[in-house]
N, C-alpha and C positions, 0 to 999 in steps of 0.2 A: 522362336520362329517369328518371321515379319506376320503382326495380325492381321486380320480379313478385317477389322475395325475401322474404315478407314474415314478420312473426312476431306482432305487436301487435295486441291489441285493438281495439274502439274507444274513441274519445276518452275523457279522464274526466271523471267525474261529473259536475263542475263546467259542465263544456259543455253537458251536454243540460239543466243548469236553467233554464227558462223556462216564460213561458204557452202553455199550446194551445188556450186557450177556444175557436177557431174552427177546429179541425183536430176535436176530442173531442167537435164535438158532430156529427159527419157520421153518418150514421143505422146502422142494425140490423145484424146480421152476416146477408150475404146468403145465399140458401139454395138459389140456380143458379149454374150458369157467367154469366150473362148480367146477371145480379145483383150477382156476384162485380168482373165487370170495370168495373162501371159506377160500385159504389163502390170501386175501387182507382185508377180515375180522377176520382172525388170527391176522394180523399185527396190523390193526387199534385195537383191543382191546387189546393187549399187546402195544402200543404205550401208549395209552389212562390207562392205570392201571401204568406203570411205570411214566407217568408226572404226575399224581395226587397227588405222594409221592415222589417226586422227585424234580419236576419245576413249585416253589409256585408262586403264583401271587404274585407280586412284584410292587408295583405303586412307587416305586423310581428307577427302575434298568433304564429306558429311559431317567429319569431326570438326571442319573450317561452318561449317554450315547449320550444325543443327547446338553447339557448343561454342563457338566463335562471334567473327563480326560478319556473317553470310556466305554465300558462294562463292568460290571460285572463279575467276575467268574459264569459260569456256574447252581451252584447249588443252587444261592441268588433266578434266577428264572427270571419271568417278567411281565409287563401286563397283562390285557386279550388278545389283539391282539397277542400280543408275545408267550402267552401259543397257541394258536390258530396257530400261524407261526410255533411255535417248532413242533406241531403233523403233521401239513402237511410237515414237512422237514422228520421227522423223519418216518413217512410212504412212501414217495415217497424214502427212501434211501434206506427202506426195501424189496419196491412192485416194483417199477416205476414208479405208481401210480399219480399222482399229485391234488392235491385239488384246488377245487372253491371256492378261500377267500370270502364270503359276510358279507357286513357292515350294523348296524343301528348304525347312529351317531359315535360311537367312541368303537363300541365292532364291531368284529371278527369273526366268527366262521369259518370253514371249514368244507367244502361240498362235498361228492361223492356221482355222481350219476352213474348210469345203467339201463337197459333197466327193471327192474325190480323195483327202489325203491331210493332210495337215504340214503345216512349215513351221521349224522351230527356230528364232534366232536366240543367241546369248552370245553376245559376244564376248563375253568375261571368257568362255573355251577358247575363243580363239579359232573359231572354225573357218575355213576361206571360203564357203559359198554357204550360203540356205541349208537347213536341213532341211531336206522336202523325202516327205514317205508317202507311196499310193496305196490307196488300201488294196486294188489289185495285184502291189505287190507280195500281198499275205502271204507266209507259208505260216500252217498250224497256228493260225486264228494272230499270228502277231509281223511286223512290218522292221525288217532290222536294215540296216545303213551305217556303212562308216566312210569317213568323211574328214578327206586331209582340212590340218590345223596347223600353225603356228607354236613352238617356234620349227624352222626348217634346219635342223641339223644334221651331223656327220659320223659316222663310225670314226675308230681308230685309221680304216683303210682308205680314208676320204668316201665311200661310199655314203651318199643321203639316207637321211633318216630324218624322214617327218614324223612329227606328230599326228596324232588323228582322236576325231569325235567316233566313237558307236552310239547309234541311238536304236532303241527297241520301244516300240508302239505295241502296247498289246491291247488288241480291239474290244476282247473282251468285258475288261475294265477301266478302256480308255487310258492307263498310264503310259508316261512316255519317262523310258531310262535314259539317262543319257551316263555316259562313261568317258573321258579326259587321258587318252597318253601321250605320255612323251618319253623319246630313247633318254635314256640314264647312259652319258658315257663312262660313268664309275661304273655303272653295273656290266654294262655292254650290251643290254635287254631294253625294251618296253616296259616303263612299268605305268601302273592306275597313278595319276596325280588328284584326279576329282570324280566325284561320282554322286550324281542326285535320280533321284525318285519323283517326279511331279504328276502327282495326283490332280483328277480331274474334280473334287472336292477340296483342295488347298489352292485357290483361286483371289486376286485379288481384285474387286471392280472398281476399285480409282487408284491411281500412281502419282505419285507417291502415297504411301499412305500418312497417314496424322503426324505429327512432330511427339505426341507423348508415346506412339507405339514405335518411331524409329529409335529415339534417343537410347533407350533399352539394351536393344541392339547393338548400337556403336557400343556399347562397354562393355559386349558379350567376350567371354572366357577366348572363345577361339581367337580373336582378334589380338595376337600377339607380338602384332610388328603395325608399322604403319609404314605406306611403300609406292609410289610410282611403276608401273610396269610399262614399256612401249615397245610397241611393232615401227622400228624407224620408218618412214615414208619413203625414204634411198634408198636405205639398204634390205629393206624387210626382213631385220636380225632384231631378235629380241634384248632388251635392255633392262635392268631394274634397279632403282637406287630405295633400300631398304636403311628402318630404323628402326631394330627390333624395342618392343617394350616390357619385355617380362623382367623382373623386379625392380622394387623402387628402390635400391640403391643404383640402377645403371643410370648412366651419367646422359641429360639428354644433352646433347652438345656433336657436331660431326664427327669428333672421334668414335664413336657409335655404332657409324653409319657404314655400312658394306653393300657393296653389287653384286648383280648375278647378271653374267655375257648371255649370248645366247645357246651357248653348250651347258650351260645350267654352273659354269665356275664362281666359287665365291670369291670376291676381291676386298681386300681391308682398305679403309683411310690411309692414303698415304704410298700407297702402291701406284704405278704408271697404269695397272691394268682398273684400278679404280676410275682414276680420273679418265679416262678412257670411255668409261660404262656411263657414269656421271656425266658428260659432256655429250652423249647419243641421248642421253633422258632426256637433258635441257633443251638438245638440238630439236627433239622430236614435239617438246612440250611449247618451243618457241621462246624460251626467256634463257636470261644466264643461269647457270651451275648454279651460284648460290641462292637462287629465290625457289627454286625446287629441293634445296637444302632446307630453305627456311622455313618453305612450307609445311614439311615432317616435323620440322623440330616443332614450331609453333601448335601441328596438328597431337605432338607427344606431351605437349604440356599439357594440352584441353583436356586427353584423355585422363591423364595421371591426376587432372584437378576433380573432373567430374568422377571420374572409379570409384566403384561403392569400397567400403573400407574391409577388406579382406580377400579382394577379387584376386584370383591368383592363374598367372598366368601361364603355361608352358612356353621352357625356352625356346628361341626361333634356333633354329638348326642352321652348324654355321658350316656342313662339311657341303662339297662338291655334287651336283645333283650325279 
């Protein structure tokens, strides 16, 4: 798990360059309590709408970062931690605000609470507005919500099928669940994609944490691929250009490398529906196809260089979600 150790700033400089035209124009500094929360929930849902399509999850930007020659450009994007560190930078620049980073194992989120309820962002789910729960809400001592998400897809019969966040708040012990689905058009159901537990005891108080307790992390077992994912800004269809890394005979090179559309299809090297997925990545990330290529492959070498010697990794799954 990411340690409570921490010592590190936040990210640098380089990261927070970007536009807020649509965050910097949210109105006046309020002059109530009731004022106050209403534009700190303006902020947080214009945060939270601008990274969705903006600052993709990126599982090589820390491997460029804490293993490489530094950060990234800005719009390649980052982690889940790191989409999680960007909404709490980027709301507390707009509000004052400051978020409660909590951790399960190796994901993020950020947490505002008040005397009324608490609001979760993470945008690594992918949710399209705030999770906000009132504790008024309660039934039997706990506060549940679910809450359309990303990506936006289709049955077989054209009928929609979104995705959606559940979140369960339970007062008692203060944890907040949160639960991740998305339709399976293989399956032709909803099925669990993610699912964390964030204790109000597993709590981070500076973001990032240290470089000796990330580094760790980057080479953990789960991380079996290194991958771009985006919510295009056009089309608001999800994209992923993927490099899986489990065993050290696979070849790092683009041959490799496969997509996932926004119906969850996998596409090989070489296919029309590849390059397709791969040119919505680039378009969404702002640079050409091959530098979002280079970026994996460069970000697969760092991993396979630093990997302690026996790490073993499961295969990435290559059938149709």
């Amino acid at each position: 798990m990411i340690s409570t150790d921490r010592s590190a700033g936040l990210a640098d400089s380089n990261r927070a360059t970007r536009s807020t035209r649509s965050i910097g124009s949210i109105g006046s500094t309020p002059t109530s309590t009731a004022e106050a929360a209403a534009s700190l929930r303006a902020v947080q849902s214009s945060v939270l709408a601008d990274l969705l399509t903006s600052y993709p999850y990126n599982s090589a930007s820390q491997l460029h970062e804490y293993f490489g020659d530094g950060p990234l450009p800005w719009s390649y994007g980052g982690s889940c931690a790191w989409q999680s560190f960007e909404a709490g930078r980027l709301v507390a620049e707009h509000s004052g605000v400051g978020a409660e980073y909590r951790i399960d194992g190796r994901h993020v989120a950020a947490v505002y609470r008040d005397a009324d309820g608490i609001t979760v962002l993470d945008p690594y789910l992918l949710h399209r507005v705030p999770l906000r729960l009132e504790r008024a809400d309660a039934v039997d001592g706990a506060v549940s919500l679910t809450a359309a998400a990303y990506p936006l897809r289709s049955r077989a019969d054209g009928s929609p099928a979104p995705s959606s966040v559940r979140v369960r708040w339970q007062l008692d012990d203060d944890s907040i669940g949160l639960t991740y689905l998305r339709f399976s058009p293989r399956r032709g159901h909803n099925v669990i994609s993610r699912s964390f537990l964030l204790r109000p005891d597993q709590v981070l108080t500076q973001a990032p944490p240290a470089a000796h307790a990330i580094r760790p992390q980057l080479l953990h077992s789960e991380q079996h691929s290194v991958s771009v994912r985006v919510v295009h800004p056009g089309t608001q269809q999800l994209a992923e250009l993927i490099l899986p890394l489990a065993g050290r005979q696979l070849r790092i090179d683009t041959r490799s490398m496969i997509t996932k559309d926004n119906q969850g299809a996998v596409a090989r090297q070489g296919s029309r529906e590849f390059d397709r997925d791969r040119e919505m990545v680039a378009d969404a990330v702002g640079v050409p196809p091959q530098d979002v290529a280079g970026v994996l492959l460069k970000a697969a070498a760092l991993h396979r260089i630093a990997a302690p010697a026996g790490l073993e990794l499961a295969d990435y799954s290559l059938e149709d979600e």
